[in-house]
MARFI-238001 format. One record per residue: residue in three letters; x, y, z of N, C-alpha, C, O, CB in turn; residue number from 1. Coordinates in steps of 0.1 Angstrom, whole numbers, plus 5000, padded with zeros to 4 digits. Glycine has a CB too. Layout:
<rec resn="ALA" n_px="X" n_py="Y" n_pz="Z" ca_px="X" ca_py="Y" ca_pz="Z" c_px="X" c_py="Y" c_pz="Z" o_px="X" o_py="Y" o_pz="Z" cb_px="X" cb_py="Y" cb_pz="Z" resi="NUM"/>
...
This chain:
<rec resn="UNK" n_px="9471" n_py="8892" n_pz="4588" ca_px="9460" ca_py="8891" ca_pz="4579" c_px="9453" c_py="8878" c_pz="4581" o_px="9460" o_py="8868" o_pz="4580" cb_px="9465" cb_py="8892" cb_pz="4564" resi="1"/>
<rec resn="UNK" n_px="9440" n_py="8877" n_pz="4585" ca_px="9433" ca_py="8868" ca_pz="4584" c_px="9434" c_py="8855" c_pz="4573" o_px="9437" o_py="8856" o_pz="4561" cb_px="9424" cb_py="8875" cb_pz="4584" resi="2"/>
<rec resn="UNK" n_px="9429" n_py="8842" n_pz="4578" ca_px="9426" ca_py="8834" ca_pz="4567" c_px="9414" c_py="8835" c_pz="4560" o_px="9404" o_py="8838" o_pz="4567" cb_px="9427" cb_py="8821" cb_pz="4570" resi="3"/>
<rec resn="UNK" n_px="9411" n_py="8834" n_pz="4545" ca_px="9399" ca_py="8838" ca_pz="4538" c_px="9390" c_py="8826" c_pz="4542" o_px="9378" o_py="8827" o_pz="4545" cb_px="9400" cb_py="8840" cb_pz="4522" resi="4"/>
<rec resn="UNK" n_px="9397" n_py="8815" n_pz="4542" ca_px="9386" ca_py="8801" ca_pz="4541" c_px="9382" c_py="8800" c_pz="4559" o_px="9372" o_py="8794" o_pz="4563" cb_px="9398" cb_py="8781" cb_pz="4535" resi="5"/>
<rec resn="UNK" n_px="9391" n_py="8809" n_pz="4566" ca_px="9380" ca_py="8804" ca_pz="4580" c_px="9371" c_py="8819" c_pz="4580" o_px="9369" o_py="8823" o_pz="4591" cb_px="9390" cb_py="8800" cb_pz="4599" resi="6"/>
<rec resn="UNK" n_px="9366" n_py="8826" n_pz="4569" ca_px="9360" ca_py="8835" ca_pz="4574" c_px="9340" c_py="8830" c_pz="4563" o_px="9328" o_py="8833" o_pz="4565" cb_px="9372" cb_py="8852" cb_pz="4569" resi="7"/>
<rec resn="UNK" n_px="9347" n_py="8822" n_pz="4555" ca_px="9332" ca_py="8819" ca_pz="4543" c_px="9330" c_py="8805" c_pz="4552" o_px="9337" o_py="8795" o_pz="4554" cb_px="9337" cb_py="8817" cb_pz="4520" resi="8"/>
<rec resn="UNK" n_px="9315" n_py="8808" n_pz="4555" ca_px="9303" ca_py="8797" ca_pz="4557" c_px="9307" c_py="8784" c_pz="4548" o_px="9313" o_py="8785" o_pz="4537" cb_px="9288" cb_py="8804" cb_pz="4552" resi="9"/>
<rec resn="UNK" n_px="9301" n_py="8771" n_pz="4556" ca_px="9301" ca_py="8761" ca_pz="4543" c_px="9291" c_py="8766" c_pz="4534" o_px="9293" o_py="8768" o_pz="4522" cb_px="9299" cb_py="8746" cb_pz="4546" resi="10"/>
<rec resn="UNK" n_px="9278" n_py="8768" n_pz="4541" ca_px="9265" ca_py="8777" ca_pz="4528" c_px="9268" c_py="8782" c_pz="4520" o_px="9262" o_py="8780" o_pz="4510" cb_px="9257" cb_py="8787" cb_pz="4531" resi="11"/>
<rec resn="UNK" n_px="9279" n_py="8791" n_pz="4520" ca_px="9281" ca_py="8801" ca_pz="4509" c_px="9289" c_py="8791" c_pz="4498" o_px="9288" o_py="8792" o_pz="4486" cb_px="9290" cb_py="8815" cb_pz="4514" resi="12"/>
<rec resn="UNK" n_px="9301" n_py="8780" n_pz="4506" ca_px="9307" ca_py="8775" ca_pz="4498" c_px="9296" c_py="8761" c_pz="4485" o_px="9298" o_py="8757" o_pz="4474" cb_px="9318" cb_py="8770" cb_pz="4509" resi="13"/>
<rec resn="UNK" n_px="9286" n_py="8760" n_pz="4495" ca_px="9277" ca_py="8750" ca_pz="4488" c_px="9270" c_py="8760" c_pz="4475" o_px="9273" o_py="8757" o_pz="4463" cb_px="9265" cb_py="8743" cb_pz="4499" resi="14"/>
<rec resn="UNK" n_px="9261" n_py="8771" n_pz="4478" ca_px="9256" ca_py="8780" ca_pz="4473" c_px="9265" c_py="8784" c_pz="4455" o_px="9260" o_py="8785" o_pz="4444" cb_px="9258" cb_py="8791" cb_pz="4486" resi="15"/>
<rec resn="UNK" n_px="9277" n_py="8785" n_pz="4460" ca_px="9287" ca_py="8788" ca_pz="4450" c_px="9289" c_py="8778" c_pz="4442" o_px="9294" o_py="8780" o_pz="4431" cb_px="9300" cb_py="8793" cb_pz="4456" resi="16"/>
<rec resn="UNK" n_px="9284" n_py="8762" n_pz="4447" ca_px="9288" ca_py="8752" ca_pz="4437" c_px="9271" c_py="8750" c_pz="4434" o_px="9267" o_py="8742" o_pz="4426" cb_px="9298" cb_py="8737" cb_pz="4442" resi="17"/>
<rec resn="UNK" n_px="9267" n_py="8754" n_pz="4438" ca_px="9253" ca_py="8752" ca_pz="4434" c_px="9249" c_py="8760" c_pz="4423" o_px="9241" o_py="8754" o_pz="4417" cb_px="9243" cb_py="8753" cb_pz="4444" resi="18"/>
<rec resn="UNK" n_px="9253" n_py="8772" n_pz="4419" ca_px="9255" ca_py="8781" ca_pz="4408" c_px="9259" c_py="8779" c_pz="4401" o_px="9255" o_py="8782" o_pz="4390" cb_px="9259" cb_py="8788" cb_pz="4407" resi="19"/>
<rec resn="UNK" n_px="9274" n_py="8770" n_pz="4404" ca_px="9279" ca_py="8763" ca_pz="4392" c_px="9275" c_py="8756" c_pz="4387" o_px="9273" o_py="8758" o_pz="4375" cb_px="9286" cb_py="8758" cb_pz="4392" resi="20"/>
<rec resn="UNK" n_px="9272" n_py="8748" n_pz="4391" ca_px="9262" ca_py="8735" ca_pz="4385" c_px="9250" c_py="8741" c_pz="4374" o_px="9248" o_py="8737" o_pz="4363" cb_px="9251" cb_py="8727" cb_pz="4401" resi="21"/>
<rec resn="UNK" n_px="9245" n_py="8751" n_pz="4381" ca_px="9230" ca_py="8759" ca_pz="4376" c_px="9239" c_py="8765" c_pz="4365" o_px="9231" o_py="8766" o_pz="4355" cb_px="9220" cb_py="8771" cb_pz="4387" resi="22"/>
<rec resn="UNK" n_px="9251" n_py="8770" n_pz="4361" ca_px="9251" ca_py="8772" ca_pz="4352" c_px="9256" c_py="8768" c_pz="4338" o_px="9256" o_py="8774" o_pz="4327" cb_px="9254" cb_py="8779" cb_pz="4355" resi="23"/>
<rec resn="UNK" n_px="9262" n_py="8755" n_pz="4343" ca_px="9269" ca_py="8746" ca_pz="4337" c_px="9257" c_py="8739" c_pz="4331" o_px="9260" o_py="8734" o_pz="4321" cb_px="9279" cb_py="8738" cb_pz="4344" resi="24"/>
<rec resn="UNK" n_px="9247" n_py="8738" n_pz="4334" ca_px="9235" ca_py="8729" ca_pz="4329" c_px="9229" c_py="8740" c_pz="4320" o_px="9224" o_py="8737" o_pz="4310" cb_px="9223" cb_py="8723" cb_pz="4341" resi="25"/>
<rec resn="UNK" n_px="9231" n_py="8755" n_pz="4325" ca_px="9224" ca_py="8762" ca_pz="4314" c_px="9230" c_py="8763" c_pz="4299" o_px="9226" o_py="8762" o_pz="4288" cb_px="9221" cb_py="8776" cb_pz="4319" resi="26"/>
<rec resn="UNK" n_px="9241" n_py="8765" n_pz="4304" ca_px="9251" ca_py="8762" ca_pz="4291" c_px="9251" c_py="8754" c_pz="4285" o_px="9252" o_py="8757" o_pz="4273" cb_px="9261" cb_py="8760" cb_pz="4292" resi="27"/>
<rec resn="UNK" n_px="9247" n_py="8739" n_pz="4289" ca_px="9245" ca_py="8727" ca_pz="4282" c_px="9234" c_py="8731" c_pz="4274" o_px="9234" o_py="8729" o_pz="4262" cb_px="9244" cb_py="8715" cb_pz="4290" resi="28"/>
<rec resn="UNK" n_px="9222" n_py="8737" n_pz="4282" ca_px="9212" ca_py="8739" ca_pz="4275" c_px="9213" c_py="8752" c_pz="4258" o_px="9206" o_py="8752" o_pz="4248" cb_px="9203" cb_py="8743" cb_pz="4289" resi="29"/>
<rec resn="UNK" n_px="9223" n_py="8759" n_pz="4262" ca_px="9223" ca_py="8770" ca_pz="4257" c_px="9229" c_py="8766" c_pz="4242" o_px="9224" o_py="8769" o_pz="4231" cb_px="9232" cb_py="8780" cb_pz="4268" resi="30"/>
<rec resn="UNK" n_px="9240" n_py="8759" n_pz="4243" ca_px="9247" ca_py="8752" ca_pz="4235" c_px="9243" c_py="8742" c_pz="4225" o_px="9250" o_py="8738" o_pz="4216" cb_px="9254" cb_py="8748" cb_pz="4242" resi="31"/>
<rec resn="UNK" n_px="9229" n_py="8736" n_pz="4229" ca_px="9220" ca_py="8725" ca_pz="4225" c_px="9230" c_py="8714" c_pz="4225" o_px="9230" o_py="8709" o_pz="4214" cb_px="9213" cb_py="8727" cb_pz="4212" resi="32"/>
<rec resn="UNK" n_px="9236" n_py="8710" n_pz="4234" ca_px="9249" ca_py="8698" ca_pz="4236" c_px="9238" c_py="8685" c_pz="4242" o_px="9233" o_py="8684" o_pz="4253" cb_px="9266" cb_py="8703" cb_pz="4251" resi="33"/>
<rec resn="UNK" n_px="9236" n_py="8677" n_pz="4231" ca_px="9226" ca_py="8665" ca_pz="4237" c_px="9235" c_py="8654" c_pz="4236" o_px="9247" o_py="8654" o_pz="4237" cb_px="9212" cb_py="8662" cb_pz="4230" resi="34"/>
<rec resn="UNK" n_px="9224" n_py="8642" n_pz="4234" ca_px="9228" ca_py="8629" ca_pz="4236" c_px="9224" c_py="8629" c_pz="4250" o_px="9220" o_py="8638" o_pz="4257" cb_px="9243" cb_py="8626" cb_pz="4232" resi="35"/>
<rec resn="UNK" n_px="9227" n_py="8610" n_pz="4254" ca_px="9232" ca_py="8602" ca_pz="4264" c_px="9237" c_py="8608" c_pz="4269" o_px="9230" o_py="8612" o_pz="4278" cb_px="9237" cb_py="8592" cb_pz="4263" resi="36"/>
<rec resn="UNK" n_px="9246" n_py="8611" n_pz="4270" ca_px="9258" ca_py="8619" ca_pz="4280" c_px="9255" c_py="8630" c_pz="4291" o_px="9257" o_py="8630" o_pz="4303" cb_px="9269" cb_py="8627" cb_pz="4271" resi="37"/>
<rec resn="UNK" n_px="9250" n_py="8640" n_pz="4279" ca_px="9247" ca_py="8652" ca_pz="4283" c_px="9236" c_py="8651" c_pz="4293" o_px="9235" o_py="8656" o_pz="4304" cb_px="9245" cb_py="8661" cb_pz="4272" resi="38"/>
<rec resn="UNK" n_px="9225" n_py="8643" n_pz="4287" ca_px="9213" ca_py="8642" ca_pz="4297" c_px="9214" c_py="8636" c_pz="4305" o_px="9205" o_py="8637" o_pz="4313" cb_px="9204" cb_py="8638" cb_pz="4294" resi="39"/>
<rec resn="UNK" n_px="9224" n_py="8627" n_pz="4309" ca_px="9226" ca_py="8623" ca_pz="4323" c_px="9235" c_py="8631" c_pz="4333" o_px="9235" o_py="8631" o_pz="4346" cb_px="9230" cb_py="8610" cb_pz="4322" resi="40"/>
<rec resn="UNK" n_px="9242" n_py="8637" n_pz="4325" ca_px="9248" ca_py="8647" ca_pz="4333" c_px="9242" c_py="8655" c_pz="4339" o_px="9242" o_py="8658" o_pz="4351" cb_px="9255" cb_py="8653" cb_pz="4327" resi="41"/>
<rec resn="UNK" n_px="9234" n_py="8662" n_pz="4326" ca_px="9223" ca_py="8673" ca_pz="4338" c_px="9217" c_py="8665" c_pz="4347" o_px="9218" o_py="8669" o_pz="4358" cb_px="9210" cb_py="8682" cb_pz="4331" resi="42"/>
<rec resn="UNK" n_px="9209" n_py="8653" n_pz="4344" ca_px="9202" ca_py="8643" ca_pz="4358" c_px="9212" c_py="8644" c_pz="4369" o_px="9207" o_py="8648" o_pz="4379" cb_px="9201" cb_py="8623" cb_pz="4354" resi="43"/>
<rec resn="UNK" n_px="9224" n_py="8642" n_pz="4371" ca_px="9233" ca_py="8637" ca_pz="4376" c_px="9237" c_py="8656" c_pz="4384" o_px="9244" o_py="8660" o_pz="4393" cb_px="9243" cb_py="8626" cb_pz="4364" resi="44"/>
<rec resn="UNK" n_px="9232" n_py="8661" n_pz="4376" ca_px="9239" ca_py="8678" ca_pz="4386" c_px="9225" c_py="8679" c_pz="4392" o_px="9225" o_py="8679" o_pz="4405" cb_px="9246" cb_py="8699" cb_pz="4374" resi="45"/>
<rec resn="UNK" n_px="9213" n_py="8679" n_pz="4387" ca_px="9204" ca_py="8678" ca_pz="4392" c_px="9202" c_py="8671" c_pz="4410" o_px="9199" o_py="8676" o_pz="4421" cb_px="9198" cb_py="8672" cb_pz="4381" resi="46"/>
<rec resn="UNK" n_px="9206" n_py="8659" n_pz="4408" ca_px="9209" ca_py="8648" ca_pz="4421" c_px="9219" c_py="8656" c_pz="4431" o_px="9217" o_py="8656" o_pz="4444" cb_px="9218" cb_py="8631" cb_pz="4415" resi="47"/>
<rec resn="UNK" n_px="9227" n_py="8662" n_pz="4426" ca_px="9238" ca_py="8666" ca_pz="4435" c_px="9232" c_py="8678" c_pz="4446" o_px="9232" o_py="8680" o_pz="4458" cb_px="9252" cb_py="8672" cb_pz="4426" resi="48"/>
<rec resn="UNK" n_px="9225" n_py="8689" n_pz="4431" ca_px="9223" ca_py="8700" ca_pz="4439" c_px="9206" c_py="8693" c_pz="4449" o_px="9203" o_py="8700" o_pz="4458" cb_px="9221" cb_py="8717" cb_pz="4427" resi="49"/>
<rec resn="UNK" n_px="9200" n_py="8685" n_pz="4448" ca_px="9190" ca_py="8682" ca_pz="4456" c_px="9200" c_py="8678" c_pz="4472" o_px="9196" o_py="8680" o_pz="4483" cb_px="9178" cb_py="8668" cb_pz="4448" resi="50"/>
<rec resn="UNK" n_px="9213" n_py="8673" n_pz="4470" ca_px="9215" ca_py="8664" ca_pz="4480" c_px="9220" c_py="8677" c_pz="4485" o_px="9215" o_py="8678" o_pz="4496" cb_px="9224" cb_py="8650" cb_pz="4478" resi="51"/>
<rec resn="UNK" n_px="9225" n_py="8684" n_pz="4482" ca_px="9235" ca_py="8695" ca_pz="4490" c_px="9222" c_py="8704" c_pz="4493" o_px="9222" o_py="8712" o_pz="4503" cb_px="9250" cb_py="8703" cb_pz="4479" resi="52"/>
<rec resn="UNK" n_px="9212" n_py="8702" n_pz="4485" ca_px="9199" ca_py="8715" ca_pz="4495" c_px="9194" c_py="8708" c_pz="4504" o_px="9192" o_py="8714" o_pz="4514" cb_px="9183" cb_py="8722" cb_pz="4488" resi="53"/>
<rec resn="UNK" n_px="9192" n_py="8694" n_pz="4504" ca_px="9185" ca_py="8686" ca_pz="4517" c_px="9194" c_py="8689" c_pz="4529" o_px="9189" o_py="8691" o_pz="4540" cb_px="9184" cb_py="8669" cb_pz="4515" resi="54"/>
<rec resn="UNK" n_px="9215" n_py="8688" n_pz="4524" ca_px="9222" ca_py="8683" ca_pz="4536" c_px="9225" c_py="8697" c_pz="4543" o_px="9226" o_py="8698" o_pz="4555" cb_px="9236" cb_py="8672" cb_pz="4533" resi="55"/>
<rec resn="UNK" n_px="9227" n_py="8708" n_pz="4536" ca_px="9228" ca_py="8722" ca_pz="4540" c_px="9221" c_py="8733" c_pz="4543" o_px="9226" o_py="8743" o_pz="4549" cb_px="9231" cb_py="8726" cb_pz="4536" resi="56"/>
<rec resn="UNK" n_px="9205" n_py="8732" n_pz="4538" ca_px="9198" ca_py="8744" ca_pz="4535" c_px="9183" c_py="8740" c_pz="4541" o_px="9174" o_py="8748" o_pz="4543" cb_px="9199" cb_py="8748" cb_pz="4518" resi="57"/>
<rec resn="UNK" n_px="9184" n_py="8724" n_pz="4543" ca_px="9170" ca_py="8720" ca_pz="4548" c_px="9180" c_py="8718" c_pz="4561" o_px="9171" o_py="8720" o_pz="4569" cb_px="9159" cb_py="8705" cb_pz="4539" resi="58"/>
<rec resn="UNK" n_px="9192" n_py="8715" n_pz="4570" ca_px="9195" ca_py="8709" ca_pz="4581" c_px="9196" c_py="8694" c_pz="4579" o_px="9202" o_py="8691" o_pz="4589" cb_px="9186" cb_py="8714" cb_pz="4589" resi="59"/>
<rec resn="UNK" n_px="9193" n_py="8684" n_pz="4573" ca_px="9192" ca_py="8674" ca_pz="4572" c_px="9210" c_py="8665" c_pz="4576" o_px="9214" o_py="8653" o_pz="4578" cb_px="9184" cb_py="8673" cb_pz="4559" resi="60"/>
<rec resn="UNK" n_px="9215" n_py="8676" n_pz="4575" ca_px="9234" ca_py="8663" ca_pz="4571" c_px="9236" c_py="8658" c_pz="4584" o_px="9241" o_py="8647" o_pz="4586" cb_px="9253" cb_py="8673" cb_pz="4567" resi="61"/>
<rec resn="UNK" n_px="9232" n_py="8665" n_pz="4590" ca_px="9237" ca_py="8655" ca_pz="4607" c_px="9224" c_py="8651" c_pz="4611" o_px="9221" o_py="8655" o_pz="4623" cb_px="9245" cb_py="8665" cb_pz="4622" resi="62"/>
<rec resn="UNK" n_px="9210" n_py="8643" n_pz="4602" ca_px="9205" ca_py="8637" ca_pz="4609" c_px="9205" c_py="8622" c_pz="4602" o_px="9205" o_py="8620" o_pz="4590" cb_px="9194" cb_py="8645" cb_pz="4613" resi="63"/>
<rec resn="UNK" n_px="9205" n_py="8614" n_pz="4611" ca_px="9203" ca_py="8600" ca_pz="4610" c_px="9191" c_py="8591" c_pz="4610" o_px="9186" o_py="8589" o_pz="4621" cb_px="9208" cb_py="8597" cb_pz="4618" resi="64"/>
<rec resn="UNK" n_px="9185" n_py="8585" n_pz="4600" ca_px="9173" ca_py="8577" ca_pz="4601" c_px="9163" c_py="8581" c_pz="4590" o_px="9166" o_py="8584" o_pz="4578" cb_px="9167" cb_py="8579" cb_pz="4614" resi="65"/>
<rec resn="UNK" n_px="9151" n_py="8580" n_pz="4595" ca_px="9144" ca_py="8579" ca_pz="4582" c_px="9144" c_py="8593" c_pz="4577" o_px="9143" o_py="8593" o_pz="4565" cb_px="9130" cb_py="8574" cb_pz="4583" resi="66"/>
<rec resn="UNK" n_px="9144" n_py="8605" n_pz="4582" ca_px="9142" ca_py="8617" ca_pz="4575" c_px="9155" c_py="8619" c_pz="4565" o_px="9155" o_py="8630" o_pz="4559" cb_px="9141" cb_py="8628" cb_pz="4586" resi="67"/>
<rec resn="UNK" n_px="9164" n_py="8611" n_pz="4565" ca_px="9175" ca_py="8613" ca_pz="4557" c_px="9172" c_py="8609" c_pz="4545" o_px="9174" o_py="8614" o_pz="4534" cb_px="9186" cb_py="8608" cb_pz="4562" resi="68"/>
<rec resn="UNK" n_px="9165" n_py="8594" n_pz="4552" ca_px="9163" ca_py="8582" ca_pz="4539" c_px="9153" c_py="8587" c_pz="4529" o_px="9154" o_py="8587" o_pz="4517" cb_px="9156" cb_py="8567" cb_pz="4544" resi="69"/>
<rec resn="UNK" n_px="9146" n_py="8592" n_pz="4536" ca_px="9128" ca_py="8599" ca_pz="4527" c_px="9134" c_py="8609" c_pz="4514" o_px="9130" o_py="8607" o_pz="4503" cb_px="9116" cb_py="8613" cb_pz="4542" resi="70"/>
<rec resn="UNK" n_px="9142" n_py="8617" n_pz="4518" ca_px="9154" ca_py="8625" ca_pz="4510" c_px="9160" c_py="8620" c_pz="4502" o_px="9157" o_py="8622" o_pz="4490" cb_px="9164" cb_py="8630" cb_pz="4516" resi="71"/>
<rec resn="UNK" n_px="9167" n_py="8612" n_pz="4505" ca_px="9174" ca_py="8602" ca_pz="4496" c_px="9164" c_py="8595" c_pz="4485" o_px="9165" o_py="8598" o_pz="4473" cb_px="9178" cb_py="8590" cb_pz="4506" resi="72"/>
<rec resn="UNK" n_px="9157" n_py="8588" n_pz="4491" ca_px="9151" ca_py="8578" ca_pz="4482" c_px="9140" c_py="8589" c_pz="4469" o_px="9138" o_py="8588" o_pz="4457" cb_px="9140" cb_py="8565" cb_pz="4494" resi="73"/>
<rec resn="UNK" n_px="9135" n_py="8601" n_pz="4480" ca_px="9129" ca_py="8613" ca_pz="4472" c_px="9136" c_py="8616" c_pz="4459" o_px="9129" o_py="8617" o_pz="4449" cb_px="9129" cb_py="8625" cb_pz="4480" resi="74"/>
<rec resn="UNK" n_px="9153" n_py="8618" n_pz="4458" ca_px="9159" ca_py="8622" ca_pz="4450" c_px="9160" c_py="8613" c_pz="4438" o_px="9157" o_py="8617" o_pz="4426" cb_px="9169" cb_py="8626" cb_pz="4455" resi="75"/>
<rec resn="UNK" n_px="9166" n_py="8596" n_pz="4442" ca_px="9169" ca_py="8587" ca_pz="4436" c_px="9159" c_py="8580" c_pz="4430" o_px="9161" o_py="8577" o_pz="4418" cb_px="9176" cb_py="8581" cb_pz="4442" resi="76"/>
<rec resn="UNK" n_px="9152" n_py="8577" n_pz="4434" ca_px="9140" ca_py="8572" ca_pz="4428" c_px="9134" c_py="8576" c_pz="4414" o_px="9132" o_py="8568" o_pz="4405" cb_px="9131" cb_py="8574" cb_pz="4437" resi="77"/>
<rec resn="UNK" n_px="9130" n_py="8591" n_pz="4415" ca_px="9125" ca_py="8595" ca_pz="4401" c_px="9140" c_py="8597" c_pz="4397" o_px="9142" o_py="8586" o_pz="4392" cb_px="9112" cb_py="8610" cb_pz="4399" resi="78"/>
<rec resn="UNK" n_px="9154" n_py="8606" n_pz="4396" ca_px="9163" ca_py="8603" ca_pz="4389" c_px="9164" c_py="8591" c_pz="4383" o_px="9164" o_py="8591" o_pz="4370" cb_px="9172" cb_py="8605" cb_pz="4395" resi="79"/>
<rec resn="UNK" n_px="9165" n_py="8576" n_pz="4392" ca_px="9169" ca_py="8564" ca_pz="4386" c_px="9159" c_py="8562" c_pz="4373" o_px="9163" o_py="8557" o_pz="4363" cb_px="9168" cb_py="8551" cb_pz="4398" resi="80"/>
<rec resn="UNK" n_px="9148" n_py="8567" n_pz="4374" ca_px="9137" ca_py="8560" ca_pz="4366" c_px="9141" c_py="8569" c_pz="4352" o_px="9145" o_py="8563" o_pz="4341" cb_px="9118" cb_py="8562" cb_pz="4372" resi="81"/>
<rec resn="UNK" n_px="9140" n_py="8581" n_pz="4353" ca_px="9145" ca_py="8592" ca_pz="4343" c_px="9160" c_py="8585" c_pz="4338" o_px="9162" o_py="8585" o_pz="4326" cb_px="9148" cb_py="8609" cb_pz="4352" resi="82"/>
<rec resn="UNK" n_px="9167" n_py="8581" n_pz="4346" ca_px="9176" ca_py="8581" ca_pz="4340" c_px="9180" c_py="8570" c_pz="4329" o_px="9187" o_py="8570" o_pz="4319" cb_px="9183" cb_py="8581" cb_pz="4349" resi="83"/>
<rec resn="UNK" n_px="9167" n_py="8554" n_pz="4340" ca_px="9165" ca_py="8545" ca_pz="4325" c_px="9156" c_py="8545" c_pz="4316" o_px="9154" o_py="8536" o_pz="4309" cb_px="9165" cb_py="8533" cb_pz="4325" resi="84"/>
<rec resn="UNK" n_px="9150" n_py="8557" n_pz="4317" ca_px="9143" ca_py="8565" ca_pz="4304" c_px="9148" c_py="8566" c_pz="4294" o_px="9146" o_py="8565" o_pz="4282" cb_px="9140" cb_py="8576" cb_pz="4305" resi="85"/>
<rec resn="UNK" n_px="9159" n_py="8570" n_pz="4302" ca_px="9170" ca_py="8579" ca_pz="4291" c_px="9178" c_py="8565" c_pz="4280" o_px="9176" o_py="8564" o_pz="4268" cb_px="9186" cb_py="8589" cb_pz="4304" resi="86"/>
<rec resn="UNK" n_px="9186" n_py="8559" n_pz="4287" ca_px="9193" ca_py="8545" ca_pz="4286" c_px="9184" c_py="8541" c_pz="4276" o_px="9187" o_py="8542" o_pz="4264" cb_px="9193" cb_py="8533" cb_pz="4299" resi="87"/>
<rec resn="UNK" n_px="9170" n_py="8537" n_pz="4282" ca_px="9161" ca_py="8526" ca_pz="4274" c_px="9160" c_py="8532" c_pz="4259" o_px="9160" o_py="8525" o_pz="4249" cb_px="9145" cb_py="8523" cb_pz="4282" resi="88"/>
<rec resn="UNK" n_px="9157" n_py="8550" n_pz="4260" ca_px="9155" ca_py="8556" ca_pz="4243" c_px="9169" c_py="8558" c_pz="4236" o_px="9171" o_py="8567" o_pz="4227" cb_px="9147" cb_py="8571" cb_pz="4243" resi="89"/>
<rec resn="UNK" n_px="9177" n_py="8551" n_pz="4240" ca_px="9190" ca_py="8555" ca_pz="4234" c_px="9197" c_py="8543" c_pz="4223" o_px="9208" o_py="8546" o_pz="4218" cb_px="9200" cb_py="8558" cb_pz="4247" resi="90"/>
């Protein structure tokens, strides 16, 4: 019998946490679970699933230099600011 894990793509494996994420935030949403916490959390699944579509789904994980950085700084930048939005109304 075959192994299952050398037969699933990493895509599918990212895909599958990227759903999670999407649904764990809807829940949050669903649940009306706020505060500080919660909203940075969703910021914070937000950040992840951008990094994992730039490094898997755009090609970007094995490249080096500025097209990485532009990504990067794309994601972090408005997150960071959102996030001491958040901080500063709390």
């Amino acid at each position: 019998m075959p192994d299952l894990s050398s037969r699933i793509r990493p895509c599918t494996v990212v895909y599958l946490v990227l759903m999670a994420l999407t649904l764990t935030t809807f829940l949050i949403g669903q649940y009306r679970i706020g505060g500080l916490a919660a909203s940075l959390l969703v910021l914070g699944f937000a950040l992840i699933k951008g990094q994992l579509i730039g490094d898997y789904f755009m090609g970007l994980k094995g490249i080096r230099g500025m097209w990485r950085w532009v990504v990067l700084i794309w994601l972090f930048l408005p997150g960071g600011l959102i996030a001491t939005a958040f901080y500063l109304s709390a």
